[in-house]
mmCIF entry with sequence, helices, sheets and N, C-alpha, C, O atoms, coordinates in Angstrom:
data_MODEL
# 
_entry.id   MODEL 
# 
_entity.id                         1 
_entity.type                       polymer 
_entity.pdbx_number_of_molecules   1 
# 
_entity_poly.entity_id                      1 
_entity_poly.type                           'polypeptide(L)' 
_entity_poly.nstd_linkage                   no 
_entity_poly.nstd_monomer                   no 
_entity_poly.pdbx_seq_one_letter_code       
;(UNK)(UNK)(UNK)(UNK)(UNK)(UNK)(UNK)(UNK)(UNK)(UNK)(UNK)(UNK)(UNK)(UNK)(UNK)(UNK)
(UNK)(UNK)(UNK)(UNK)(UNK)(UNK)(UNK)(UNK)(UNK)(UNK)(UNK)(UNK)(UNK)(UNK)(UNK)(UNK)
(UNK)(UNK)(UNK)(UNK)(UNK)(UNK)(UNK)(UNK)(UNK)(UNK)(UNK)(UNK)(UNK)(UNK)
;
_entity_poly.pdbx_seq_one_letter_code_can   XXXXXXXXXXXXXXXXXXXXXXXXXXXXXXXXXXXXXXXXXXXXXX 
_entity_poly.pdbx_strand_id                 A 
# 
loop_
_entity_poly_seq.entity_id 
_entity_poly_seq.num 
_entity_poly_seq.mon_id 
_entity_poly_seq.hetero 
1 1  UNK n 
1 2  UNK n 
1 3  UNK n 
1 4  UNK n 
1 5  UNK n 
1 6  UNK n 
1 7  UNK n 
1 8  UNK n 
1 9  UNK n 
1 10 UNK n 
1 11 UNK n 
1 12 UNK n 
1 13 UNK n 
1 14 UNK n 
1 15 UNK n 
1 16 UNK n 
1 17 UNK n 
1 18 UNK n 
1 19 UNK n 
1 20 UNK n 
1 21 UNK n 
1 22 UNK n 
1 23 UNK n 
1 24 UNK n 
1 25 UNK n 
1 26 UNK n 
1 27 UNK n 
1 28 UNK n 
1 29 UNK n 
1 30 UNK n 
1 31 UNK n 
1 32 UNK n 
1 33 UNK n 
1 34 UNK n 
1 35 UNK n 
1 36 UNK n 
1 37 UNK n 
1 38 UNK n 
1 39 UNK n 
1 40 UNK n 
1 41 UNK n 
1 42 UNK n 
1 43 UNK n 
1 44 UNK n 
1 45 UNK n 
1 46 UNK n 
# 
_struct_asym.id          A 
_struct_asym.entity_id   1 
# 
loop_
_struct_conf.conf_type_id 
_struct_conf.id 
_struct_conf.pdbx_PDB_helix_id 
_struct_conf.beg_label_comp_id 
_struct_conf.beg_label_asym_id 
_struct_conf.beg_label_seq_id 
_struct_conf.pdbx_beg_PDB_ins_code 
_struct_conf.end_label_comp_id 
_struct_conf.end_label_asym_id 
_struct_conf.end_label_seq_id 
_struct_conf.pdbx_end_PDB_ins_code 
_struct_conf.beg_auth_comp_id 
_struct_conf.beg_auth_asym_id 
_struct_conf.beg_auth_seq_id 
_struct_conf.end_auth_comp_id 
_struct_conf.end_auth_asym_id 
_struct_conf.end_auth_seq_id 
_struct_conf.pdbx_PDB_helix_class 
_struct_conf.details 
_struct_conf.pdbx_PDB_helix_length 
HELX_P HELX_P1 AA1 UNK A 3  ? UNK A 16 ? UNK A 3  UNK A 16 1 ? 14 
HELX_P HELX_P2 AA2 UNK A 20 ? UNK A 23 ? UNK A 20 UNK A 23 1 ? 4  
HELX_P HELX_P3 AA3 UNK A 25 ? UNK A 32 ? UNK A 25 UNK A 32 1 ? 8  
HELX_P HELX_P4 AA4 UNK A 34 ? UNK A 41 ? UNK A 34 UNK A 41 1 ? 8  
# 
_struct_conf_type.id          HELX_P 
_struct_conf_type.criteria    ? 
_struct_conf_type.reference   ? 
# 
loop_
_atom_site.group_PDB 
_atom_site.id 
_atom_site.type_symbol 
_atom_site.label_atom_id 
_atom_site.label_alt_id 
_atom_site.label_comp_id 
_atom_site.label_asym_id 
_atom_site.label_entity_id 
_atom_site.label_seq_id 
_atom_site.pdbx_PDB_ins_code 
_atom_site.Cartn_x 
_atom_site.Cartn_y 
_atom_site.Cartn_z 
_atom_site.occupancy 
_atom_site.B_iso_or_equiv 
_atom_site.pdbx_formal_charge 
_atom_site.auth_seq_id 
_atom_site.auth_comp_id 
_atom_site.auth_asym_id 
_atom_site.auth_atom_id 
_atom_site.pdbx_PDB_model_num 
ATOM 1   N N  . UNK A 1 1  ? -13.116 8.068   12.234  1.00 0.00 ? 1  UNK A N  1 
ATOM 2   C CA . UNK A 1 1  ? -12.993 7.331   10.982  1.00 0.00 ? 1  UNK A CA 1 
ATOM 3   C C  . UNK A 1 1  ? -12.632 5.881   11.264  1.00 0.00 ? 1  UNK A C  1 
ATOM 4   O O  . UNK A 1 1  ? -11.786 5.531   12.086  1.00 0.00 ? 1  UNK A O  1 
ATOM 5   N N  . UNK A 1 2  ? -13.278 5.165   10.583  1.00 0.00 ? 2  UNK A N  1 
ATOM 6   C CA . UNK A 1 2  ? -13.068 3.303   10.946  1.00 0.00 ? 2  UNK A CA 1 
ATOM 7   C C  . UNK A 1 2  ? -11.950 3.384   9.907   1.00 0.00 ? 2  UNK A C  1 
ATOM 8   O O  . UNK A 1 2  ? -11.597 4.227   9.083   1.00 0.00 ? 2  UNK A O  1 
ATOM 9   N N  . UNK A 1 3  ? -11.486 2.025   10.322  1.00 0.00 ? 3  UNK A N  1 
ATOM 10  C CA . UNK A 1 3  ? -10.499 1.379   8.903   1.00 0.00 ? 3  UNK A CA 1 
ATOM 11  C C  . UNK A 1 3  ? -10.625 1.306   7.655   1.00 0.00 ? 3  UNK A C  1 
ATOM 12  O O  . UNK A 1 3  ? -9.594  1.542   7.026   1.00 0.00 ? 3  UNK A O  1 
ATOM 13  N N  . UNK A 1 4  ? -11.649 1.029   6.995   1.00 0.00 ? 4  UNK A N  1 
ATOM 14  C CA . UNK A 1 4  ? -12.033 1.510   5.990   1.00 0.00 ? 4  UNK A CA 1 
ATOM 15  C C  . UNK A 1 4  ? -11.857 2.947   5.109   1.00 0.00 ? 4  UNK A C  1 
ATOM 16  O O  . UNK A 1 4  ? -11.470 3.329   4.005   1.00 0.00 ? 4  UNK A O  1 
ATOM 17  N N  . UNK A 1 5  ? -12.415 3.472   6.374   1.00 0.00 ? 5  UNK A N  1 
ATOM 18  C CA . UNK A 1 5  ? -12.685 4.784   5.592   1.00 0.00 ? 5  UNK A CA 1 
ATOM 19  C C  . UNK A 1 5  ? -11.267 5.523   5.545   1.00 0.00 ? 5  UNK A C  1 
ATOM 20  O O  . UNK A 1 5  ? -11.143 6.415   4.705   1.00 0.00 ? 5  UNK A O  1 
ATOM 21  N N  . UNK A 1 6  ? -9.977  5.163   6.545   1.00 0.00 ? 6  UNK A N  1 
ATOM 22  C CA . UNK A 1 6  ? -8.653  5.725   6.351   1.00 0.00 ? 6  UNK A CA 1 
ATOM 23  C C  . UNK A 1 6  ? -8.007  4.710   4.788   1.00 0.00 ? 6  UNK A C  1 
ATOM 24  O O  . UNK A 1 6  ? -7.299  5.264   3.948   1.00 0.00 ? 6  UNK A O  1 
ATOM 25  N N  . UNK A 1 7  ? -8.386  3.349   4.678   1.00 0.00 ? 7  UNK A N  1 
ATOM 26  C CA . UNK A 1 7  ? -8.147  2.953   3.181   1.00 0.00 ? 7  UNK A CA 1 
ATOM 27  C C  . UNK A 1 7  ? -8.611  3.878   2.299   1.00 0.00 ? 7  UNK A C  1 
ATOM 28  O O  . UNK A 1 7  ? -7.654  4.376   1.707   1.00 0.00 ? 7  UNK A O  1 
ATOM 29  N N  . UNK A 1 8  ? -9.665  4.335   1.943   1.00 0.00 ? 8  UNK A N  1 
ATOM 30  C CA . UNK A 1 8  ? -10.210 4.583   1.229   1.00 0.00 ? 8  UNK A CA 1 
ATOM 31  C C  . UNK A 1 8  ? -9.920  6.199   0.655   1.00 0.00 ? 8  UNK A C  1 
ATOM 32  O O  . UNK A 1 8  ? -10.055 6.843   -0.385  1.00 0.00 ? 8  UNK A O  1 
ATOM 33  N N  . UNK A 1 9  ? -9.346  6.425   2.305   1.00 0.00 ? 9  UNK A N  1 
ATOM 34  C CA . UNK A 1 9  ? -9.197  8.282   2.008   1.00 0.00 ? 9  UNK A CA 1 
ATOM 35  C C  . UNK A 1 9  ? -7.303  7.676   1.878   1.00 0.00 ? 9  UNK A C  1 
ATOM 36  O O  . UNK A 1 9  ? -6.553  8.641   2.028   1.00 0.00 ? 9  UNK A O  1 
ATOM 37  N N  . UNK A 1 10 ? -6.777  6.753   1.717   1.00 0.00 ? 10 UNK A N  1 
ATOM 38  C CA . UNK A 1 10 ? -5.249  7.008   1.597   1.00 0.00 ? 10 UNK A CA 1 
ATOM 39  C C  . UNK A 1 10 ? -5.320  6.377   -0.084  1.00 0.00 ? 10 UNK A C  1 
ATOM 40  O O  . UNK A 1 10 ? -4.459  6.644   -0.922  1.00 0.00 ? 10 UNK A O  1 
ATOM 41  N N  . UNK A 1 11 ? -6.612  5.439   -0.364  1.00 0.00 ? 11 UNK A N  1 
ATOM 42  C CA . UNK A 1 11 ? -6.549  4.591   -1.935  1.00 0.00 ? 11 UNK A CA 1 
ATOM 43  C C  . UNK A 1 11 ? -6.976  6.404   -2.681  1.00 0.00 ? 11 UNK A C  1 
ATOM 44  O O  . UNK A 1 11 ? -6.168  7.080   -3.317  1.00 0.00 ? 11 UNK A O  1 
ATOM 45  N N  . UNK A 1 12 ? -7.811  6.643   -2.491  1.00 0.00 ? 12 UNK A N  1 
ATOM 46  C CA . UNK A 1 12 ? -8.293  8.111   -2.717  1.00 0.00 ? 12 UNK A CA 1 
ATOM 47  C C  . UNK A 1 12 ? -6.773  8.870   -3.326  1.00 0.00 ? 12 UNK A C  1 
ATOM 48  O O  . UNK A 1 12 ? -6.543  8.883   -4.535  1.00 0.00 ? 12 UNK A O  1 
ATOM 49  N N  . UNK A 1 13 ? -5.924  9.407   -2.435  1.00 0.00 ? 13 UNK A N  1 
ATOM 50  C CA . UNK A 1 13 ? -5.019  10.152  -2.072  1.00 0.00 ? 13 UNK A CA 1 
ATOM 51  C C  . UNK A 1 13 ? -3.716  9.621   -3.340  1.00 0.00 ? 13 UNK A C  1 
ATOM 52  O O  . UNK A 1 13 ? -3.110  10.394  -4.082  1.00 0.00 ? 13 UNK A O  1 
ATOM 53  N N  . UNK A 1 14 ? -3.585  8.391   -3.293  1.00 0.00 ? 14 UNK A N  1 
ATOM 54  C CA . UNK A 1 14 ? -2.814  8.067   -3.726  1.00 0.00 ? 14 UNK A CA 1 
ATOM 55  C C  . UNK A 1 14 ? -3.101  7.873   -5.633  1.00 0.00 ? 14 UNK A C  1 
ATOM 56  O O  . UNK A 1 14 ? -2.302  7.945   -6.567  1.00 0.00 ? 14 UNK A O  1 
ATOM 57  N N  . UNK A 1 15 ? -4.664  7.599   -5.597  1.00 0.00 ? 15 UNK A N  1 
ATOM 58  C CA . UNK A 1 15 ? -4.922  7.552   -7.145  1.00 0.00 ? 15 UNK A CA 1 
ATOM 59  C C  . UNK A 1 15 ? -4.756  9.203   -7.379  1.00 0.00 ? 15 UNK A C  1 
ATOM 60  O O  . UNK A 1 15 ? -4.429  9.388   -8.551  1.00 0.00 ? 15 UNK A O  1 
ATOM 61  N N  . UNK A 1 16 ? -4.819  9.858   -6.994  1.00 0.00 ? 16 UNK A N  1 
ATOM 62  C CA . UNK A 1 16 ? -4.714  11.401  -6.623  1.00 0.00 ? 16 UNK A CA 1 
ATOM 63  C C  . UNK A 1 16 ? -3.566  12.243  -6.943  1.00 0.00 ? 16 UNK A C  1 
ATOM 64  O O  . UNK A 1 16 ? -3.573  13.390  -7.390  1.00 0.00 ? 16 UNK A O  1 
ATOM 65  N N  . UNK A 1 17 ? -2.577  11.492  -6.643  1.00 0.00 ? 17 UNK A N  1 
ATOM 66  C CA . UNK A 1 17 ? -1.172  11.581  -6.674  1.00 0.00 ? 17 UNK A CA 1 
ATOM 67  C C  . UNK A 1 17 ? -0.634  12.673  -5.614  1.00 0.00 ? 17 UNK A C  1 
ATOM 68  O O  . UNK A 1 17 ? 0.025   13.675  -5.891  1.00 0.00 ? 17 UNK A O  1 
ATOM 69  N N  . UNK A 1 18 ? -1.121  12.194  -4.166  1.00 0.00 ? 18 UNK A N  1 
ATOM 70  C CA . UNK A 1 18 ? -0.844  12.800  -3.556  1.00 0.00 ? 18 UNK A CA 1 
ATOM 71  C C  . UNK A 1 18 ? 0.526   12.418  -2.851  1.00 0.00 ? 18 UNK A C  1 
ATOM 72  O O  . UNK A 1 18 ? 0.819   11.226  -2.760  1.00 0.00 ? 18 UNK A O  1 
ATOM 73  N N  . UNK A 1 19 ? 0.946   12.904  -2.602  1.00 0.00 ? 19 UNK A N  1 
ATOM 74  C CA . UNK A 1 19 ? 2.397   12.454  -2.082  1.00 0.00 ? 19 UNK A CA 1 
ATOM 75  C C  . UNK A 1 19 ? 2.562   11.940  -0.717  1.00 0.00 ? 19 UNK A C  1 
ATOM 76  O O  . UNK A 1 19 ? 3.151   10.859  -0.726  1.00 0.00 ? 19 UNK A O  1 
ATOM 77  N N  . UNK A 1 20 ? 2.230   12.362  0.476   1.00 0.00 ? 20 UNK A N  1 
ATOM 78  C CA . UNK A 1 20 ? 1.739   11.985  1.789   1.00 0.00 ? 20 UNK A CA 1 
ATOM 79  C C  . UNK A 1 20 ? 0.856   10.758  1.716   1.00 0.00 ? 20 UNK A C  1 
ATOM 80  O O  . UNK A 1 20 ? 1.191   9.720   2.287   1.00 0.00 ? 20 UNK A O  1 
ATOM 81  N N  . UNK A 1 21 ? -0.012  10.836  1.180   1.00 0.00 ? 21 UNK A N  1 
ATOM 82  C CA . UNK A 1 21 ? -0.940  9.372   1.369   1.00 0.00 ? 21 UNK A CA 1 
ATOM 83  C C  . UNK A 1 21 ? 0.140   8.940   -0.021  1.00 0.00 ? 21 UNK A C  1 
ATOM 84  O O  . UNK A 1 21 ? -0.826  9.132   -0.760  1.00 0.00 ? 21 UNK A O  1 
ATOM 85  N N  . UNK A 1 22 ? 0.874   8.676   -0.668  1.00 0.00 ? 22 UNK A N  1 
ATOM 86  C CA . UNK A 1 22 ? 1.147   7.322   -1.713  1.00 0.00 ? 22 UNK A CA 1 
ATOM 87  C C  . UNK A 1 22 ? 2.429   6.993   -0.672  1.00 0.00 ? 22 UNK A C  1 
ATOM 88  O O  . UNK A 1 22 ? 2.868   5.853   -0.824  1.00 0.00 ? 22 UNK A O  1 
ATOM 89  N N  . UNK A 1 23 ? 2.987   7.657   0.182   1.00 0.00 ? 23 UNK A N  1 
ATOM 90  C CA . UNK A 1 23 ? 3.880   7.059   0.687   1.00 0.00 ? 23 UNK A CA 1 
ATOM 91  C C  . UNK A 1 23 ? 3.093   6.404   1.969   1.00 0.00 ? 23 UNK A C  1 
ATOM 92  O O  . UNK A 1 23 ? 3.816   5.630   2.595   1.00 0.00 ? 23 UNK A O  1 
ATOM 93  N N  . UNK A 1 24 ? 1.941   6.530   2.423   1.00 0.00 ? 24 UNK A N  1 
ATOM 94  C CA . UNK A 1 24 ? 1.401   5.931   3.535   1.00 0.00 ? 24 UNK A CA 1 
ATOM 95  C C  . UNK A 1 24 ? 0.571   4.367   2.834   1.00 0.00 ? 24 UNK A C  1 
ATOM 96  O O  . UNK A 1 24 ? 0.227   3.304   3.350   1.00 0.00 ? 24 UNK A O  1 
ATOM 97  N N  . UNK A 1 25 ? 0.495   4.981   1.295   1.00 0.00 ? 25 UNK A N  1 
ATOM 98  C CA . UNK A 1 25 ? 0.170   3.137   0.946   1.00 0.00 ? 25 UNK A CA 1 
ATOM 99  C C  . UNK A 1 25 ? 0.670   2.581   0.853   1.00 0.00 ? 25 UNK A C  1 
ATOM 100 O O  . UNK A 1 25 ? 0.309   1.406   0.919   1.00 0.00 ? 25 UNK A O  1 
ATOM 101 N N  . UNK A 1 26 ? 1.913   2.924   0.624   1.00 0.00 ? 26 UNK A N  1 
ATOM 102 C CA . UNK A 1 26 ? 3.063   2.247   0.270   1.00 0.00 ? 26 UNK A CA 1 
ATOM 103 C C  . UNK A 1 26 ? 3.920   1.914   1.212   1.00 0.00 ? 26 UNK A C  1 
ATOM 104 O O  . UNK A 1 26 ? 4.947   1.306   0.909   1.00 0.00 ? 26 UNK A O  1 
ATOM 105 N N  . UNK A 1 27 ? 3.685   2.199   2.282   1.00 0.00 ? 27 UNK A N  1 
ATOM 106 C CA . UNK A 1 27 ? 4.033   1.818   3.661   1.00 0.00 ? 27 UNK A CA 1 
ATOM 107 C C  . UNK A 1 27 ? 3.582   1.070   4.221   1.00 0.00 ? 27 UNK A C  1 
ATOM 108 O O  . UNK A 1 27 ? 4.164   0.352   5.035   1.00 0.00 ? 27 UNK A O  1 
ATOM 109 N N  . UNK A 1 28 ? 1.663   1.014   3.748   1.00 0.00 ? 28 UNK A N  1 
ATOM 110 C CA . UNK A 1 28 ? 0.909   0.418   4.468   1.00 0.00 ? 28 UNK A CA 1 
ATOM 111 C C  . UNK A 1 28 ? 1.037   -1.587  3.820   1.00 0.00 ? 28 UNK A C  1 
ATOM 112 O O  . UNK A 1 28 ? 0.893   -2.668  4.392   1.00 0.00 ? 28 UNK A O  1 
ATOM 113 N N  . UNK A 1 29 ? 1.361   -1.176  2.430   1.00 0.00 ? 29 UNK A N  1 
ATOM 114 C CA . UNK A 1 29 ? 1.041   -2.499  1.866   1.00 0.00 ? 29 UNK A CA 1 
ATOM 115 C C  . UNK A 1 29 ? 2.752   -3.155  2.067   1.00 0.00 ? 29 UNK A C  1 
ATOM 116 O O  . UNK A 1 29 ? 2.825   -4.362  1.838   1.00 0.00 ? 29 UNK A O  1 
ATOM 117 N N  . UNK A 1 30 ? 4.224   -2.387  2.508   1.00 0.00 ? 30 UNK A N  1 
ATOM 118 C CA . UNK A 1 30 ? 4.866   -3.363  3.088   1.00 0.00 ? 30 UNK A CA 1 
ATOM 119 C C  . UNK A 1 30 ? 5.034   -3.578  4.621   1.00 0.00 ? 30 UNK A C  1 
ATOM 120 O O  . UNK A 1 30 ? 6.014   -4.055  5.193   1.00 0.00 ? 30 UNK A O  1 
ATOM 121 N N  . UNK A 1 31 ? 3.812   -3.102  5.195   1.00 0.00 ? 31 UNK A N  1 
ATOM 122 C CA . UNK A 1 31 ? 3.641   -3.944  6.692   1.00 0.00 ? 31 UNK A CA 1 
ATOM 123 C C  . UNK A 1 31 ? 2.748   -4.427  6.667   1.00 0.00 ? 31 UNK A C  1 
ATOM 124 O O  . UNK A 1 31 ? 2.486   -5.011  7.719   1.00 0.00 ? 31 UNK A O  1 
ATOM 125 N N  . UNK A 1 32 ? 1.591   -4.550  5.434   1.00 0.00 ? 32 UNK A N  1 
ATOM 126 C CA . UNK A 1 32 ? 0.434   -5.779  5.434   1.00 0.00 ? 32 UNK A CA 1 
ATOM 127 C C  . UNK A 1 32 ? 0.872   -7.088  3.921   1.00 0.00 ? 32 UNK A C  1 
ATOM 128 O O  . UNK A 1 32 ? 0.207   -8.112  3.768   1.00 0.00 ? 32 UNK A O  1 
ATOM 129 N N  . UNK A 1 33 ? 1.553   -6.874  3.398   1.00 0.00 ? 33 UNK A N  1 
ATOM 130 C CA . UNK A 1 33 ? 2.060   -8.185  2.560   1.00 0.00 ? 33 UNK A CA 1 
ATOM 131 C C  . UNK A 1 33 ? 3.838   -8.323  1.885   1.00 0.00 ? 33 UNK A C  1 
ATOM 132 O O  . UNK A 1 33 ? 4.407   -8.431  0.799   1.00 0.00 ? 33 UNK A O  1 
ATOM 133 N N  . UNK A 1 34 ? 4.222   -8.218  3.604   1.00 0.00 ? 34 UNK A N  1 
ATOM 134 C CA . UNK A 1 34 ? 5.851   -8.421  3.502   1.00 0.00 ? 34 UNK A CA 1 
ATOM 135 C C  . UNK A 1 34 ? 5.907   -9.745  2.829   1.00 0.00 ? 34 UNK A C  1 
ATOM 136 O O  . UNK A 1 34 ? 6.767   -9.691  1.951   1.00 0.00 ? 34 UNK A O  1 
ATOM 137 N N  . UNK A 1 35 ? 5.221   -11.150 2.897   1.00 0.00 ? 35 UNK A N  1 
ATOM 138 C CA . UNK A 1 35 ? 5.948   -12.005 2.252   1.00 0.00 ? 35 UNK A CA 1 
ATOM 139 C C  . UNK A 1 35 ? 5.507   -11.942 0.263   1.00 0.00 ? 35 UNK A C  1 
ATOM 140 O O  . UNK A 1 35 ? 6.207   -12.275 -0.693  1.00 0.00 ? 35 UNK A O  1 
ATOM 141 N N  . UNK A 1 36 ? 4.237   -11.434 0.300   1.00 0.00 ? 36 UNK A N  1 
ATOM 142 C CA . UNK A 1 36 ? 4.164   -11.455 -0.939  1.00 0.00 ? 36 UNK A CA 1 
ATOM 143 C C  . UNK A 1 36 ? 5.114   -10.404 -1.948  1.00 0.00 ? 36 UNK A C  1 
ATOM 144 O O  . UNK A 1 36 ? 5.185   -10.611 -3.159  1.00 0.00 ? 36 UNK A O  1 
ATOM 145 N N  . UNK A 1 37 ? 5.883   -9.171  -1.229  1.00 0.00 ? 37 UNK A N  1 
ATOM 146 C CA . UNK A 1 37 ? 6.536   -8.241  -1.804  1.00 0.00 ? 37 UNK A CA 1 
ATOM 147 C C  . UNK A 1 37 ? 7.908   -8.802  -1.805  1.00 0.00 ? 37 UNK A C  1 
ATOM 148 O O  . UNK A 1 37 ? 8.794   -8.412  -2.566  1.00 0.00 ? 37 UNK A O  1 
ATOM 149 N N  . UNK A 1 38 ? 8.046   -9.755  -0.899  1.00 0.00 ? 38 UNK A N  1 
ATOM 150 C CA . UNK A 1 38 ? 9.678   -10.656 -0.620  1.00 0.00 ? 38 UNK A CA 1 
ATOM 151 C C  . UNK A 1 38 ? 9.686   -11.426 -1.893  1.00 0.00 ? 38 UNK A C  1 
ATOM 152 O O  . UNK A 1 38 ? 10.679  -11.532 -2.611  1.00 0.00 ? 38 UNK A O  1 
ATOM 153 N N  . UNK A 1 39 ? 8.596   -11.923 -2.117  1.00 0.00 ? 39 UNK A N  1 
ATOM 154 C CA . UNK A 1 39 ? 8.718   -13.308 -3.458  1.00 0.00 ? 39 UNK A CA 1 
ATOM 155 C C  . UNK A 1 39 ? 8.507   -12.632 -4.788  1.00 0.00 ? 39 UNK A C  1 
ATOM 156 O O  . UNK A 1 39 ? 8.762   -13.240 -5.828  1.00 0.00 ? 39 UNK A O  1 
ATOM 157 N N  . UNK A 1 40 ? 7.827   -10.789 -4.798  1.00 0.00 ? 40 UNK A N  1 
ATOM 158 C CA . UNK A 1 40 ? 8.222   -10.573 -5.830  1.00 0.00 ? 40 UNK A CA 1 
ATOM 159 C C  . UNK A 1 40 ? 9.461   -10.028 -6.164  1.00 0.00 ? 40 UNK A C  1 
ATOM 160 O O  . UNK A 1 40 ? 10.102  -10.388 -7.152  1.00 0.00 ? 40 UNK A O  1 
ATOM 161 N N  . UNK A 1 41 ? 9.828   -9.151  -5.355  1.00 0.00 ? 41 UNK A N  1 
ATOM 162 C CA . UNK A 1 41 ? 11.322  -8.633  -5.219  1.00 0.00 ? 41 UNK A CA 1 
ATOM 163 C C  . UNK A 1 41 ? 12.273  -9.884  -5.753  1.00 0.00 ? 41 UNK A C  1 
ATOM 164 O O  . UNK A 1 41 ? 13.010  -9.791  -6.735  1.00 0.00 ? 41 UNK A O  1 
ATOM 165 N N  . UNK A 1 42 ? 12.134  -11.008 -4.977  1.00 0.00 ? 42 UNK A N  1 
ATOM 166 C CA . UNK A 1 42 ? 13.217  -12.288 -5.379  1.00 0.00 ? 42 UNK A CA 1 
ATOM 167 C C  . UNK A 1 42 ? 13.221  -12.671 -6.383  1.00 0.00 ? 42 UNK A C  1 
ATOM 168 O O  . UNK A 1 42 ? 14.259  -13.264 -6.675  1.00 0.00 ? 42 UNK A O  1 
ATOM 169 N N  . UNK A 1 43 ? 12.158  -12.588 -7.471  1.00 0.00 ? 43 UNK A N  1 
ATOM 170 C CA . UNK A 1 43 ? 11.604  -12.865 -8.707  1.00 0.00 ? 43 UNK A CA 1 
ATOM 171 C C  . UNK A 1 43 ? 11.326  -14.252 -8.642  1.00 0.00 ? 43 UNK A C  1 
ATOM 172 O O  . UNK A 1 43 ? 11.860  -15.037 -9.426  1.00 0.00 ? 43 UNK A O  1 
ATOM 173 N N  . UNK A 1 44 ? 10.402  -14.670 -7.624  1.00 0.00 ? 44 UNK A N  1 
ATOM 174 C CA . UNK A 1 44 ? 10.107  -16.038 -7.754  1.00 0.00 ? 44 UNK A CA 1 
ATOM 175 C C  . UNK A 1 44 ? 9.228   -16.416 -8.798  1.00 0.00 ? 44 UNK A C  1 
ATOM 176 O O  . UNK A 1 44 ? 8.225   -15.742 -8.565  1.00 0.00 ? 44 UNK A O  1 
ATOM 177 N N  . UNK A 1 45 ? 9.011   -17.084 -9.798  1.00 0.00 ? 45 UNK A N  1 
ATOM 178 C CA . UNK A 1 45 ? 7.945   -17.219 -10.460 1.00 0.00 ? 45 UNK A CA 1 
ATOM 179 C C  . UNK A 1 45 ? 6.900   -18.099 -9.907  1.00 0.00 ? 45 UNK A C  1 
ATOM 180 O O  . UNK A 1 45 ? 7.079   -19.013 -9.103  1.00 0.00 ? 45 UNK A O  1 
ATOM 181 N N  . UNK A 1 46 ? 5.384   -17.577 -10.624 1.00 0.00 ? 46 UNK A N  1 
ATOM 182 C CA . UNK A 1 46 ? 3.908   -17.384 -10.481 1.00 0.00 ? 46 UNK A CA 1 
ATOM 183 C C  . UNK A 1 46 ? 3.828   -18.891 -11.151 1.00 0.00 ? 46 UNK A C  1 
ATOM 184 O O  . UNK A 1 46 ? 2.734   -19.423 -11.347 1.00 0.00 ? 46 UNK A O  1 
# 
């Protein structure tokens, strides 16, 4: 399986409400956009 296709089977999983893949997106998206989750957490405004 390429990269893609593990997005797609964890975006899959998680619209799914699977529990294993929503915690692997949700894992995945704070080790691919730590600063954008920092500035919302801080409540910086847009």
């Amino acid at each position: 399986m390429g990269s893609v296709d593990v997005l797609e089977w964890i975006r899959e999983g998680y619209l799914a409400g699977d529990p294993l893949r929503s915690a692997l997106f949700v894992g995945s998206a704070f080790l691919a956009m730590p600063l954008q989750l920092l500035e919302v957490i801080m409540g910086r405004p847009f």
